[in-house]
C-alpha positions in Angstrom: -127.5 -135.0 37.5 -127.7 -131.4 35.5 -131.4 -129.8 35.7 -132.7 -129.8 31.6 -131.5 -127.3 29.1 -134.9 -126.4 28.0 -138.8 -127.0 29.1 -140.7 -126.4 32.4 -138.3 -126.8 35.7 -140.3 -127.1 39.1 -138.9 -126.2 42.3 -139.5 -129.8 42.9 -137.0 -130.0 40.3 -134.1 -127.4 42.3 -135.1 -129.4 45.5 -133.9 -132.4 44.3 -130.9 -131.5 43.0 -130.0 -128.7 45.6 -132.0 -129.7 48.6 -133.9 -127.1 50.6 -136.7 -127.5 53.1 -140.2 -126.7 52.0 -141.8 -124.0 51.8 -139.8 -123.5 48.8 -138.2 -120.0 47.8 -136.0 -119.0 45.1 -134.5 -116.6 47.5 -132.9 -119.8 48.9 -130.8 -120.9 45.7 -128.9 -117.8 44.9 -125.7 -118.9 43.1 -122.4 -118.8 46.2 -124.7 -117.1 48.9 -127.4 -119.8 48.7 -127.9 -123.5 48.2 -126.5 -123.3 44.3 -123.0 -123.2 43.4 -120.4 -123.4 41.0 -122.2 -126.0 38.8 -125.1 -123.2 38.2 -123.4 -120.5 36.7 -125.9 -118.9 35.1 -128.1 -118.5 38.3 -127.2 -115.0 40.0 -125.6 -114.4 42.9 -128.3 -111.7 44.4 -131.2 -109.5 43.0 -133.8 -111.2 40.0 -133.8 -114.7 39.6 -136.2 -117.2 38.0 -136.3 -120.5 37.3 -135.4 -120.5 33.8 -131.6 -119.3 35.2 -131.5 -123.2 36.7 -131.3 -124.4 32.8 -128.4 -127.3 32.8 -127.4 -126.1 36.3 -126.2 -128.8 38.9 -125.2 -129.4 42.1 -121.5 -129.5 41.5 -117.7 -128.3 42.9 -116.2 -126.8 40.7 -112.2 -125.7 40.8 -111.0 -122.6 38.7 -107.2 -123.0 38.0 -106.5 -119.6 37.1 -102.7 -119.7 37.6 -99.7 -121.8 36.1 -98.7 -124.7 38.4 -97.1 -127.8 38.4 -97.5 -131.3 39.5 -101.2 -130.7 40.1 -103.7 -133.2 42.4 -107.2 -132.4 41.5 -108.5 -134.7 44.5 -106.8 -132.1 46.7 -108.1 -128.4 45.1 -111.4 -130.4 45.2 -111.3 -131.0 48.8 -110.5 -127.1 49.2 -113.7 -126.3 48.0 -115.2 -128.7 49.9 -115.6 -131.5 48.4 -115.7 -135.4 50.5 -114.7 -138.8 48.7 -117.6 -139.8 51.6 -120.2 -138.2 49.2 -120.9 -138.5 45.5 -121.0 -134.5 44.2 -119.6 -133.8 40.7 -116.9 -132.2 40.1 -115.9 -129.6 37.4 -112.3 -129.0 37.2 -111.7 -125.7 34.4 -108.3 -125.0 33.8 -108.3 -121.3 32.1 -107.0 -119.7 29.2 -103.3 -118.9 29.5 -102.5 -121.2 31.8 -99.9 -123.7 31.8 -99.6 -126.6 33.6 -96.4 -128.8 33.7 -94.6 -132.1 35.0 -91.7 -131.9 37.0 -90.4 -135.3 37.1 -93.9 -136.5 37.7 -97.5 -136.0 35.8 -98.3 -132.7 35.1 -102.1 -133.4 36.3 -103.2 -136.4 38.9 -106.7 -137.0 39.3 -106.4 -138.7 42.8 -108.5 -140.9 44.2 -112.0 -139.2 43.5 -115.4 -141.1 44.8 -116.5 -144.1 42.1 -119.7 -142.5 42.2 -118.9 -138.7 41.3 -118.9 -137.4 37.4 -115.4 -135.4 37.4 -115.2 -133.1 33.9 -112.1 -131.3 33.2 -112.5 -128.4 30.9 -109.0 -127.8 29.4 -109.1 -124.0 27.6 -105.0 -123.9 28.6 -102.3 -125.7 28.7 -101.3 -129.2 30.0 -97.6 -130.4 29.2 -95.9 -133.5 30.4 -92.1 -133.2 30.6 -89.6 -134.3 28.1 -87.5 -137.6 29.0 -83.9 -137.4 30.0 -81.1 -138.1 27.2 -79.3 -141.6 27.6 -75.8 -141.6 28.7 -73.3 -143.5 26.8 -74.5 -146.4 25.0 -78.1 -146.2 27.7 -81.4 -145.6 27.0 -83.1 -142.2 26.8 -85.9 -142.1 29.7 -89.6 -141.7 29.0 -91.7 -138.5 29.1 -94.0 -137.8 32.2 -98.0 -137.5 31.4 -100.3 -134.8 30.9 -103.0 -136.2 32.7 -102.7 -139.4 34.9 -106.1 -141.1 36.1 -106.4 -142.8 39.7 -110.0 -142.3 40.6 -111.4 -144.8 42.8 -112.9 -147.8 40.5 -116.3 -149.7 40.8 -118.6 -146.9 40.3 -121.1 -145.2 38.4 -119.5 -142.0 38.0 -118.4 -140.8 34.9 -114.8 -139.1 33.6 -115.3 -136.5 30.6 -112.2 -134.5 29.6 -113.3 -131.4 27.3 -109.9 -130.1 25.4 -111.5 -127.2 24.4 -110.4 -124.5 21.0 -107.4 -123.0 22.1 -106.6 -125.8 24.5 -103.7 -128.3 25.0 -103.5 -131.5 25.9 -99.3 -133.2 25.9 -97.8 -136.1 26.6 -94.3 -135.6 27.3 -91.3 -136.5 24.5 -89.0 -139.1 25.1 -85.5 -138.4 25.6 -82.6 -139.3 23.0 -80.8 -142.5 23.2 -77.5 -142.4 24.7 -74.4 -142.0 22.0 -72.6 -145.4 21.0 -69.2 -146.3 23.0 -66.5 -145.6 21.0 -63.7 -148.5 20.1 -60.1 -147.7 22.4 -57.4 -150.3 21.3 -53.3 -150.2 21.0 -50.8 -151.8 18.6 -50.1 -155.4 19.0 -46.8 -156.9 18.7 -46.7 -160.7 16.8 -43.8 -161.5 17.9 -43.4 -160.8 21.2 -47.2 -161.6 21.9 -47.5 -157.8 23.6 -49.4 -154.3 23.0 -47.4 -151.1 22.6 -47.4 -147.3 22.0 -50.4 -145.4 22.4 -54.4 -145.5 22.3 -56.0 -145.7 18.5 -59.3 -144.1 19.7 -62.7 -144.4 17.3 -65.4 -141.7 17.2 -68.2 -141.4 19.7 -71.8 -141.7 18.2 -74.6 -138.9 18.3 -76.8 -138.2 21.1 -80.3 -139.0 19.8 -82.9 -136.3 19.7 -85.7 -135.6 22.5 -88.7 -135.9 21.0 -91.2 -133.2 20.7 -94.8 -133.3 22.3 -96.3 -136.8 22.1 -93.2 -138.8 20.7 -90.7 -141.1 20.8 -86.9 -139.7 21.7 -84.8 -141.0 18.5 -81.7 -143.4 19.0 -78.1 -142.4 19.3 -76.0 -143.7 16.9 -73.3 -146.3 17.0 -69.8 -145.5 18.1 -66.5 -146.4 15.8 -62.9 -148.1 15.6 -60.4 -145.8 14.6 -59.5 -145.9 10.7 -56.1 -145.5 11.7 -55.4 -149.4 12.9 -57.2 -152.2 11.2 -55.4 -154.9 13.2 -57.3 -155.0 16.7 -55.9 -158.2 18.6 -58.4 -159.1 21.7 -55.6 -158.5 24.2 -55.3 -155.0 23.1 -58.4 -153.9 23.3 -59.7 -151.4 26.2 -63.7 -151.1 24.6 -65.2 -152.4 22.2 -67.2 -149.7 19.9 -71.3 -149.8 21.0 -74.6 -148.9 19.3 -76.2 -145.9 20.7 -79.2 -146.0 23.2 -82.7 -146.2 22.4 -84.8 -143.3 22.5 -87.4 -143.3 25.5 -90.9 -143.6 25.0 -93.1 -140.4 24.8 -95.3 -139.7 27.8 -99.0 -139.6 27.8 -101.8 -137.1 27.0 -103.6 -139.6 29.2 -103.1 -142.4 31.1 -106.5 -144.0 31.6 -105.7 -146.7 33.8 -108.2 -149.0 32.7 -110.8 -145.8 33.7 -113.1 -145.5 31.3 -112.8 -141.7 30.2 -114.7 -139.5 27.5 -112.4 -137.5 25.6 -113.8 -134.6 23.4 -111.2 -132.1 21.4 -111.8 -129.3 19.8 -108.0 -128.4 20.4 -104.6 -130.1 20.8 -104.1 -133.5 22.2 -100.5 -135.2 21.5 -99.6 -138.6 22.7 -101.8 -141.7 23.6 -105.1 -141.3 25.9 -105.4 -145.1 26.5 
């Protein structure tokens, strides 16, 4: 739990959340080089220190993504700074200004399976995109975008999941793909009285492709093929396709998938699609 944001801290106080052995010496809590870390940032790293730098400072992993990626696990950049699902630290996960993250045929983000008990915060100042569905093919469904942010921590704990989409940040669910176009009608000429089909193919018109759908929705749905205008008499026998309605457009991925987690989402940016 973060040290207080204002009044009197004790090194009682930094011994509890740091640990140390007594006697107790500020020397011993120097952000990186000592006992604090990441979670402190406001405690310096060498030279004058004093208690009141401990204000809201915790003992937490924290992970600085400070480059574009893609199909991210933040269980595993965790675990490169350390972090164990054997012990309950927080984690702070900040993904920078300028940086993009993105789905390539999978979430753009995974949690992974963090400890029940650790508070995980996610500080989102870039960008998280999920990708866009594929179209339908002819006459099938378009497929459904990929998430922004997929949840998996471990459930059955106390610890709590707070995503901060901060100004200037981006939070998207993928857009669906387009429905595939409709089949179109292929038929010949029947003869009545000989009870057979001649000459060539009368062939309808293809439907549209529907359209992917942008951040956070739905893929639209092709339209329906046609007959050709040029032969209204179609006997069954004669008939090679039949004329289809188009594909339905896919579902649009999400800004989160909760999982049944329970997660605390505050925006002061962009968030499109569900977080449910």
């Amino acid at each position: 739990m973060a040290l207080q944001s204002s009044g009197a801290i004790s090194f009682s106080d930094l011994q509890t959340e740091f640990g140390g052995v007594n006697p107790i010496s500020l020397s011993e809590y120097y952000r990186t080089n000592g006992l604090a870390g990441g979670g402190a940032p406001l405690v310096p790293e060498t030279g004058a220190i004093s208690l009141n730098d401990f204000y809201g400072a915790q003992a937490a992993i924290v992970v600085n993504i400070t480059g574009n990626a893609s199909n991210v696990n933040l269980l595993t950049l965790a675990q490169a700074e350390g972090y164990s699902t054997s012990d309950t630290t927080p984690v702070i996960v900040n993904i920078n200004s300028g940086v993009t993250i993105s789905g390539s045929g999978t979430r753009a983000i995974t949690t992974g399976g963090f400890n029940a008990n650790s508070d995980l915060t996610i500080n989102i100042s870039g960008t998280i995109n999920g990708y866009t569905g594929s179209n339908g093919g002819t006459a099938q469904n378009g497929s459904a975008g990929g998430d922004a942010l997929y949840v998996n921590t471990s459930t059955g704990g106390s610890g709590a999941i707070t995503v901060n989409v901060l100004s200037g940040g981006k939070l998207r669910g993928g857009g669906g793909g387009g429905g595939g176009r409709g089949n179109r009608g292929q038929v010949r000429a029947y003869d009545g009285k000989y009870g057979t089909c001649y000459g060539g193919w009368y062939y309808g018109s293809f439907g549209s492709t529907g359209s992917a759908g942008s951040y956070g929705n739905n893929g639209s749905n092709g339209s329906s093929g046609t007959w050709s205008p040029s032969l209204g008499n179609r006997h069954p026998s004669c008939i090679a396709s039949y004329p289809s309605g188009g594909g339905s457009g896919g579902a649009a991925g999400f800004a989160i998938r909760k999982n049944g987690r329970t997660v605390t989402l505050n925006n002061s940016g962009t968030v499109n699609g569900s977080a449910s």
